[in-house]
N, C-alpha and C positions, 0 to 999 in steps of 0.2 A: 709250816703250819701243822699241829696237832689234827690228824684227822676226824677229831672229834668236832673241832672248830670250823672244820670246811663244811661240813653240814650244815651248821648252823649259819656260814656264811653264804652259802649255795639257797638255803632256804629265803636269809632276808633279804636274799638280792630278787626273790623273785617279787611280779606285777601283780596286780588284783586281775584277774581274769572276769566276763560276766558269761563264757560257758563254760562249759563243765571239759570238754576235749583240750581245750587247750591248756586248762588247770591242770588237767590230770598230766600230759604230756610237759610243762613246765616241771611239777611233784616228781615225776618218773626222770626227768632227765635232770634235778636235781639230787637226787639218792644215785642214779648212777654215775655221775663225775665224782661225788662222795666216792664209792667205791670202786672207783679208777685207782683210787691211792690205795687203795688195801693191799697188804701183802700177806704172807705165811708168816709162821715166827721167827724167832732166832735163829733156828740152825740153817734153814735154806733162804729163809728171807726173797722166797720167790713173788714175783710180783703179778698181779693181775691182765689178764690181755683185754686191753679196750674194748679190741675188734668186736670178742666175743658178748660183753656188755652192751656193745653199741647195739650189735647187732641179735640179741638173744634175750638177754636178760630183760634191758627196757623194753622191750616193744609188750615179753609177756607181761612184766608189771604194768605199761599203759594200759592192756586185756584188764586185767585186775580189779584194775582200781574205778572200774566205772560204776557212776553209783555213787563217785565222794561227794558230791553234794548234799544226799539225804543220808547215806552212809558214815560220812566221815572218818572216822576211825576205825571201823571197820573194812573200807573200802583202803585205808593206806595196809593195814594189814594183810587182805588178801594180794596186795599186789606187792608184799616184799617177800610173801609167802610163796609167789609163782615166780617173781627174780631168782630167788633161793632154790626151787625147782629146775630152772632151767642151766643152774650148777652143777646141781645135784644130777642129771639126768647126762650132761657132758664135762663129766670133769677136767681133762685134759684139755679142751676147749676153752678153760678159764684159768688156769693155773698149769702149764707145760708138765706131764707127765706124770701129772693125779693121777692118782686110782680112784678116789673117793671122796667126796666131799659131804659133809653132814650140815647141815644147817643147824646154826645159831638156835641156843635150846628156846632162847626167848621169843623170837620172831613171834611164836605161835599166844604169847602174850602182851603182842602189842597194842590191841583194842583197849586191852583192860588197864595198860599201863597208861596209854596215851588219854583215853578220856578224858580222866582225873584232870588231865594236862589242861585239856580245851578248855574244862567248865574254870578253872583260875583263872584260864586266860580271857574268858569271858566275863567273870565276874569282877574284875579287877578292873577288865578295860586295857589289859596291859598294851603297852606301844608295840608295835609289828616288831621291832627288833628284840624285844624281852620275850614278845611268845615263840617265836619264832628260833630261837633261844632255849626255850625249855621246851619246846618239839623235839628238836634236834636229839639234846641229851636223850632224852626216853629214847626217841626211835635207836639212838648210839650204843646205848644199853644194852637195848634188848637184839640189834644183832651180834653184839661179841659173844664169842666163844665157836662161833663155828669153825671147822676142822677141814684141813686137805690131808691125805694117806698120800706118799709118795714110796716108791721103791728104794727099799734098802737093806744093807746087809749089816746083819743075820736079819734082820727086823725092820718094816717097815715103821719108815717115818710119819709119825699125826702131828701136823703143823695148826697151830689157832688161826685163823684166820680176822683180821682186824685187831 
């Protein structure tokens, strides 16, 4: 399965929650199974370590995202904005023998992408599996392009990540 579609499937497998912890904590631990599959690019095609996701990443996106209730889009933002933080701050912790890791130039325009997204899917009335569908994509979007540096000669290597 295309990583872009495990999103999208991670999303519409989830429940209607009636609070807000255990929505966010569903949200958070679907974006991190999503990027359980991420790897680097072509040349090394290194792969992500759970552990570090399980243990690092989601917990500060759960931090994040509280507030998605009246937040919404902004609350999924800051909490893919501090998953990508907790990357960025332990590279090799997430990808074996990083040096560097940059975040997705997008991440930091997912409010403004995602919106748009909601008020369709409000307006429409779309079925849970159509909006849940064009969440995905956007949120998919806007993280490609982030970067891992690894050790190499004469030059180090900048891998995409996703």
């Amino acid at each position: 399965m295309r990583i872009e579609a495990q999103l999208a499937t991670n999303l519409q497998a989830l429940v209607l929650y009636d609070n807000e912890p255990d929505a966010i904590d569903a949200w958070a631990g679907a974006f991190a199974e999503y990027f359980k599959n991420a790897v680097t690019g072509m040349v090394l095609n290194v792969p992500i370590l759970a552990d570090a996701i399980d243990g690092l990443a989601k917990p500060a996106m759960v931090g994040g995202m509280v507030g998605l209730s009246t937040l919404g889009a902004q609350a999924i933002q800051n909490g893919i904005s501090l998953f990508w933080a907790q990357m960025i701050a332990s590279p090799p912790l997430f990808f074996p023998a990083a040096t560097l890791i940059v975040m997705a130039p997008g991440v930091t325009g997912i409010e403004a992408a995602l919106q748009p997204i909601f008020d369709l899917n409000k307006n429409e009335e779309a079925d849970k599996n159509t909006a849940m569908q064009r969440i995905a994509q956007v949120i998919h979007a806007q993280n490609a392009g982030g970067t891992a540096t690894f050790p190499g000669v004469p030059n180090p290597i900048v891998e995409t990540i996703l």
